[in-house]
C-alpha positions as CSV (number, residue, x, y, z in Angstrom):
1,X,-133.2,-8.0,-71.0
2,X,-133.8,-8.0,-67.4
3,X,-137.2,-9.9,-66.5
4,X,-139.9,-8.0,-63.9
5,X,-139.8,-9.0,-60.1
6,X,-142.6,-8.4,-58.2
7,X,-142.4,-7.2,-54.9
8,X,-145.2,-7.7,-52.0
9,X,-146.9,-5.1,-50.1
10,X,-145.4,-5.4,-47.0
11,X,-141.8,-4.9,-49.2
12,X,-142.8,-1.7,-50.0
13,X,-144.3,-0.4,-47.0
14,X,-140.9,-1.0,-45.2
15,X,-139.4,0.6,-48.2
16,X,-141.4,3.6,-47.7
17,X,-141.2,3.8,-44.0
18,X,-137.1,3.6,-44.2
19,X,-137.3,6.8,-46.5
20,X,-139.5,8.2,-44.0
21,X,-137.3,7.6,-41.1
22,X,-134.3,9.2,-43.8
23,X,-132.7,6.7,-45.5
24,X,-131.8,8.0,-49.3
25,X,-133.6,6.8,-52.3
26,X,-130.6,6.3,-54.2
27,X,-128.8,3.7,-51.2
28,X,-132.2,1.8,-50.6
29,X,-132.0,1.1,-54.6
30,X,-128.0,-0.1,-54.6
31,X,-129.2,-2.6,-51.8
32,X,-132.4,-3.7,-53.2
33,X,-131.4,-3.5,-56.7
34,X,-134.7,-1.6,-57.5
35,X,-135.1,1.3,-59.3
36,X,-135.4,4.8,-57.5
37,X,-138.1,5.9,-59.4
38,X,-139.9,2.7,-58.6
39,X,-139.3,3.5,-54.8
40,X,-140.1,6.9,-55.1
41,X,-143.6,5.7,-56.5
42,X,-144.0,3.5,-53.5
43,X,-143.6,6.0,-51.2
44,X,-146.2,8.2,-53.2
45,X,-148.5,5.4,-53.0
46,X,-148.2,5.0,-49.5
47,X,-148.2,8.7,-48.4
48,X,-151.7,8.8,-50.7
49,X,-153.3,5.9,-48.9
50,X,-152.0,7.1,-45.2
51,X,-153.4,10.7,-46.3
52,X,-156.6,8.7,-47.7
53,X,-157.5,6.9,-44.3
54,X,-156.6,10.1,-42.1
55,X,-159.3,11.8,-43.6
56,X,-161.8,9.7,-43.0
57,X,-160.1,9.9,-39.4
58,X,-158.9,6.4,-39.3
59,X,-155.3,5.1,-38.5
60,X,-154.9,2.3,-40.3
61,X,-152.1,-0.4,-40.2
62,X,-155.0,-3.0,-40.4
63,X,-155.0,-4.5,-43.9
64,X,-158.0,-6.6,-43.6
65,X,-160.1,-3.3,-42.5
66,X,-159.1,-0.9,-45.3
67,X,-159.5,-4.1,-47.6
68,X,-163.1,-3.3,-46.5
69,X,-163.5,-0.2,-46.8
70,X,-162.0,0.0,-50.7
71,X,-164.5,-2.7,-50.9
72,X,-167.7,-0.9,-49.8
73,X,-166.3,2.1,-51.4
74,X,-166.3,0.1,-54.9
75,X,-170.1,-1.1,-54.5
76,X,-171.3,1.8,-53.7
77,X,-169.3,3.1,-57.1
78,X,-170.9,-0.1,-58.9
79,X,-174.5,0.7,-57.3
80,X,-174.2,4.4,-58.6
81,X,-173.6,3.2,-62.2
82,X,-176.3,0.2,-62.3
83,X,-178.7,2.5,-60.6
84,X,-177.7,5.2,-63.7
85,X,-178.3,2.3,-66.4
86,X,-181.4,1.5,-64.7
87,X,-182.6,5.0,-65.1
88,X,-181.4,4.9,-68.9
89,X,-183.3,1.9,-69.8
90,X,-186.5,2.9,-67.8
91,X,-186.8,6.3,-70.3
């Protein structure tokens, strides 16, 4: 049985931006030895979270800055529930 290799970010934003510039699924898998369905969800991944970030009218490419903004975007989702719990308890 084959063991699980893990592959960095940056590994699979290249991946996805040589499909986007038209390089087949099925040859970036025969030289990278991983999976097409794996690189297809890469690219999936990374089309979400370019779509994500050019909604809120940002261009991204700054990992540090959209390691922020998940960050505020998860207390504020934190806040919301403790602020719900707080209202249970108070009743």
């Amino acid at each position: 049985m084959a063991g699980r290799t893990s592959h960095d970010r940056e590994f699979k934003q290249e991946m996805a931006k040589r499909l986007a510039a038209g390089e087949s699924v099925s040859a970036l898998s025969k030289e990278t030895g991983v999976s097409e369905s794996t690189i297809r969800g890469w690219k999936n991944i990374e089309i979400e979270q370019n779509a994500f970030y050019e909604d809120k009218g940002l261009k991204l490419k700054d990992e540090e800055l959209r390691y922020r903004i998940l960050k505020e975007e998860n207390n504020a989702r934190i806040l919301a529930i403790v602020e719900q719990l707080l209202k249970q308890v108070s009743r």
